[in-house]
C-alpha positions as CSV (number, residue, x, y, z in Angstrom):
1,X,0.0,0.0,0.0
2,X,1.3,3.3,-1.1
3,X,0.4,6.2,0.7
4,X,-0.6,9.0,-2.4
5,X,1.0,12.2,0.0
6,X,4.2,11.2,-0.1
7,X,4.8,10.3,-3.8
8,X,2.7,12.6,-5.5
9,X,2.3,16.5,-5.8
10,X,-0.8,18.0,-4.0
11,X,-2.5,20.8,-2.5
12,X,-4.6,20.6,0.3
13,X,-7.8,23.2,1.8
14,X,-9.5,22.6,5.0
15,X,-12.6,24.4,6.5
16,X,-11.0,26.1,9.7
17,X,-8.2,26.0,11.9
18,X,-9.1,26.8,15.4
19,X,-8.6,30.0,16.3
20,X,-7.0,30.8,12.8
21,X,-3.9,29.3,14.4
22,X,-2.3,28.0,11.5
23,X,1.4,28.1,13.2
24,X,0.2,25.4,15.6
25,X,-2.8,23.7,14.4
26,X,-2.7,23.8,10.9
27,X,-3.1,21.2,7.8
28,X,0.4,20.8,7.4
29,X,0.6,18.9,10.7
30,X,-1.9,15.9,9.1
31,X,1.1,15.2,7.0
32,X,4.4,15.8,9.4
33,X,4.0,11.6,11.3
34,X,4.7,13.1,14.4
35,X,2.2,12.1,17.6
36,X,2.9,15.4,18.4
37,X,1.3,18.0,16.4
38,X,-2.2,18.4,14.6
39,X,-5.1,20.1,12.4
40,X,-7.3,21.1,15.0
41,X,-10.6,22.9,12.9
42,X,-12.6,25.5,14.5
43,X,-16.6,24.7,16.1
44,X,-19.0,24.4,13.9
45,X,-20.6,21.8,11.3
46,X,-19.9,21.3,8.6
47,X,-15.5,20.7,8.7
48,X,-13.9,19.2,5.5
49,X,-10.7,18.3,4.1
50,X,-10.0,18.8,0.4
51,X,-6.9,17.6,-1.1
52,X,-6.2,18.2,-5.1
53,X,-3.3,16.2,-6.9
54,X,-1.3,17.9,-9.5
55,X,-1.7,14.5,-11.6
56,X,-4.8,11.9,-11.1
57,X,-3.9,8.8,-9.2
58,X,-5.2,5.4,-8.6
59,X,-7.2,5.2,-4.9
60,X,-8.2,2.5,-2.9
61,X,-8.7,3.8,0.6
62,X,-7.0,6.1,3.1
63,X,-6.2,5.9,7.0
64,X,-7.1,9.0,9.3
65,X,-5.9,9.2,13.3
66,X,-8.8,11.3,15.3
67,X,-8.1,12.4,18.5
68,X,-10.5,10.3,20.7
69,X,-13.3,13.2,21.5
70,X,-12.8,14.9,18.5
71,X,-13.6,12.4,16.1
72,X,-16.1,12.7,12.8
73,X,-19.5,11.6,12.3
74,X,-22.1,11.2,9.2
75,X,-19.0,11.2,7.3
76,X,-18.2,11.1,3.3
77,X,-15.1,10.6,1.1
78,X,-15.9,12.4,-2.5
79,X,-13.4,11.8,-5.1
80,X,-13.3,13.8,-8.3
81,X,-12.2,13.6,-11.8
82,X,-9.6,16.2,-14.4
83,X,-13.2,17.6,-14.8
84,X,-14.2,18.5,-11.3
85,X,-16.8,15.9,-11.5
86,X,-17.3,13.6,-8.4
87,X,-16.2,10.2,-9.3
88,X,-17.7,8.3,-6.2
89,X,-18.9,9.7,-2.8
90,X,-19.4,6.6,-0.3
91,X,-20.2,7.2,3.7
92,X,-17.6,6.0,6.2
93,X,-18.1,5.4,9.9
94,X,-14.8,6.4,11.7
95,X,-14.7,5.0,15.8
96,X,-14.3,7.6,18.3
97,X,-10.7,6.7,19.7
98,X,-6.9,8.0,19.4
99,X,-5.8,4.8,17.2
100,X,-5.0,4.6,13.5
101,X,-8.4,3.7,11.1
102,X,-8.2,2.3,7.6
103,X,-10.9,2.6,5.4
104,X,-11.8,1.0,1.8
105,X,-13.0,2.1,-0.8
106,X,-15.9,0.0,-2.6
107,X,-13.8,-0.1,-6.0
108,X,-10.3,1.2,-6.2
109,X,-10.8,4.6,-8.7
110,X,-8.9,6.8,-10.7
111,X,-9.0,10.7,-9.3
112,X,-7.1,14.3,-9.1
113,X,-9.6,15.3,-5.9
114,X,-10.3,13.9,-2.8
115,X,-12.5,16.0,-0.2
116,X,-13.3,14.3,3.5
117,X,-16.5,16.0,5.0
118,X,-17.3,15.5,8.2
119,X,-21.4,16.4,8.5
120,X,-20.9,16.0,12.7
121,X,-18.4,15.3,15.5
122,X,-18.6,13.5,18.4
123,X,-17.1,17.3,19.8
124,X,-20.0,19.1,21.5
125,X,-18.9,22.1,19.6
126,X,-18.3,20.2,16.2
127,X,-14.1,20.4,16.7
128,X,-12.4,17.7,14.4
129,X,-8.8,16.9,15.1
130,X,-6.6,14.3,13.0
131,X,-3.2,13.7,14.0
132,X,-2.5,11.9,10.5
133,X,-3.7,11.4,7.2
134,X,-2.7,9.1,4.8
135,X,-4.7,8.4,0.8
136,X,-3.6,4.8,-0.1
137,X,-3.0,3.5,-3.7
């Protein structure tokens, strides 16, 4: 399994960052593998992570580490085509704990997007946090 953010090009948008406090909580820290640092989003529903590829790429799933608390509900993966066009969009059910969680996708697919949008949290205030983030191939 290859993970599609470290061999490939990409860009990535998120809703919020708490507190606009990119320096300590922002996207960047999904990507770092250290236990140590975050993306912590601001309250609110909806929160949602958008990642484009410069190139498309073949996907079959992708892992995600919650903090336990802070954890998505009434979730969806979208993934999109060169077009902008969504490919597939399937529901996922992430558990509300600290540990690592892999998820497949139906059928492997060929895309350039791939959004994350988290409808709820299991946060009172709607706060997601994700220690990593990995797109597998």
């Amino acid at each position: 399994m290859t993970n599609l953010l470290k061999e490939c090009k990409f860009d990535c948008r998120v809703s919020s960052v708490i507190n606009k406090d990119t320096r300590n909580y922002g996207k960047q820290y999904m990507f770092d593998n250290s236990n140590e640092t975050c993306w912590n989003s601001d309250a609110g529903s909806q929160q949602w992570i958008m990642i484009n590829f410069e190139k498309t790429c073949i996907i079959s799933g992708f892992e995600i580490e919650f903090q336990g608390g802070f954890a998505g509900k009434d979730c969806y993966v979208e993934i999109g085509d060169n077009n902008g066009s969504t490919v597939i969009a399937e529901r996922f059910f992430p558990k509300d704990t600290n540990g690592v969680q892999y998820f497949v996708l139906k059928n492997t697919v060929t895309g350039k997007s791939f959004k994350l949008i988290f409808n709820e949290s299991t946060d009172l205030f709607g706060r997601i946090i994700i220690y990593r983030l990995s797109i597998c191939s």
